[in-house]
C-alpha angles and dihedrals in degrees: 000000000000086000095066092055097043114019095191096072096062125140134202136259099247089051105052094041086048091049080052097060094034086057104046089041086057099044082052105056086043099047076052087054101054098037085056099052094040096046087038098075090244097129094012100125111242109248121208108194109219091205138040115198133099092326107057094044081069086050093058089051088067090112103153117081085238095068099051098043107157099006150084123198106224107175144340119227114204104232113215107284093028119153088207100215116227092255097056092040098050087051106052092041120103112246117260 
Protein backbone atom coordinates (compact mmCIF):
# COMPACT_ATOMS: atom_id res chain seq x y z
CA UNK A 1 0.00 0.00 0.00
CA UNK A 2 2.83 2.41 0.77
CA UNK A 3 3.99 1.69 -2.50
CA UNK A 4 1.36 3.10 -4.06
CA UNK A 5 1.94 6.86 -2.01
CA UNK A 6 5.51 7.00 -2.29
CA UNK A 7 7.01 4.61 -5.18
CA UNK A 8 10.38 5.01 -4.17
CA UNK A 9 10.09 3.11 -1.32
CA UNK A 10 9.13 -0.32 -3.17
CA UNK A 11 10.45 -3.82 -2.13
CA UNK A 12 10.79 -6.90 -3.83
CA UNK A 13 9.01 -9.93 -3.98
CA UNK A 14 11.57 -12.24 -2.34
CA UNK A 15 11.86 -9.95 0.38
CA UNK A 16 8.69 -9.39 1.40
CA UNK A 17 7.62 -13.06 1.03
CA UNK A 18 10.85 -13.96 2.97
CA UNK A 19 9.91 -10.93 6.11
CA UNK A 20 6.70 -12.79 6.06
CA UNK A 21 8.18 -16.29 7.03
CA UNK A 22 10.80 -14.91 9.22
CA UNK A 23 8.07 -13.32 11.02
CA UNK A 24 5.49 -16.15 11.41
CA UNK A 25 8.47 -18.69 12.20
CA UNK A 26 9.46 -16.17 15.18
CA UNK A 27 5.87 -15.50 16.65
CA UNK A 28 5.78 -19.11 16.71
CA UNK A 29 8.71 -20.12 18.72
CA UNK A 30 7.71 -17.18 21.19
CA UNK A 31 4.12 -17.85 21.48
CA UNK A 32 5.97 -21.70 22.42
CA UNK A 33 7.88 -19.98 24.89
CA UNK A 34 5.42 -18.48 26.70
CA UNK A 35 2.78 -21.40 26.51
CA UNK A 36 5.44 -23.44 27.94
CA UNK A 37 6.39 -21.13 31.18
CA UNK A 38 2.57 -20.20 31.98
CA UNK A 39 1.15 -23.85 31.59
CA UNK A 40 4.41 -25.07 33.31
CA UNK A 41 3.56 -23.98 36.93
CA UNK A 42 6.19 -21.79 36.87
CA UNK A 43 4.20 -18.63 38.09
CA UNK A 44 0.76 -20.90 39.25
CA UNK A 45 0.45 -19.71 43.09
CA UNK A 46 0.84 -22.65 45.45
CA UNK A 47 -2.87 -23.39 47.41
CA UNK A 48 -3.02 -25.11 51.21
CA UNK A 49 -6.79 -26.27 51.92
CA UNK A 50 -7.53 -25.63 55.19
CA UNK A 51 -10.38 -28.58 55.21
CA UNK A 52 -10.77 -31.68 54.00
CA UNK A 53 -14.23 -32.86 53.91
CA UNK A 54 -16.77 -33.04 51.22
CA UNK A 55 -15.67 -30.31 49.88
CA UNK A 56 -12.19 -30.79 49.14
CA UNK A 57 -12.70 -34.10 47.80
CA UNK A 58 -14.37 -32.13 45.11
CA UNK A 59 -11.02 -29.90 45.04
CA UNK A 60 -8.98 -32.70 44.34
CA UNK A 61 -11.60 -33.71 41.08
CA UNK A 62 -10.48 -30.72 39.41
CA UNK A 63 -8.70 -32.84 36.76
CA UNK A 64 -8.66 -30.14 33.14
CA UNK A 65 -6.06 -27.64 33.01
CA UNK A 66 -9.11 -24.96 32.79
CA UNK A 67 -10.33 -25.55 36.29
CA UNK A 68 -7.30 -25.16 37.98
CA UNK A 69 -5.93 -21.73 35.89
CA UNK A 70 -3.39 -19.95 38.18
CA UNK A 71 -3.20 -22.47 40.95
CA UNK A 72 -1.84 -25.45 42.27
CA UNK A 73 -3.36 -27.22 44.94
CA UNK A 74 -0.47 -28.18 47.35
CA UNK A 75 -2.15 -29.89 50.61
CA UNK A 76 -5.25 -30.20 52.48
CA UNK A 77 -5.17 -29.74 56.37
CA UNK A 78 -8.11 -31.54 58.25
CA UNK A 79 -9.60 -28.81 60.39
CA UNK A 80 -10.94 -30.19 64.01
CA UNK A 81 -14.34 -32.04 63.35
CA UNK A 82 -13.42 -32.90 60.09
CA UNK A 83 -15.01 -36.19 58.45
CA UNK A 84 -11.58 -36.48 56.01
CA UNK A 85 -13.31 -37.98 52.54
CA UNK A 86 -11.48 -41.02 50.86
CA UNK A 87 -10.15 -38.91 48.17
CA UNK A 88 -8.50 -36.52 50.24
CA UNK A 89 -7.48 -38.91 52.34
CA UNK A 90 -5.98 -41.34 49.66
CA UNK A 91 -4.03 -38.24 48.26
CA UNK A 92 -2.16 -36.61 51.36
CA UNK A 93 -1.07 -40.60 52.99
CA UNK A 94 2.61 -42.00 52.55
CA UNK A 95 2.73 -44.98 50.39
CA UNK A 96 2.96 -48.17 52.02
Amino acid sequence: MLYYFVPAVGMGRRILLATAIISIALSLVVRAVFDRLFRGGLFKSRVLIFGAGRHAAALMKLRRRTDTHGFMLVAFIAAEGDVVSGASRAAHEPPA
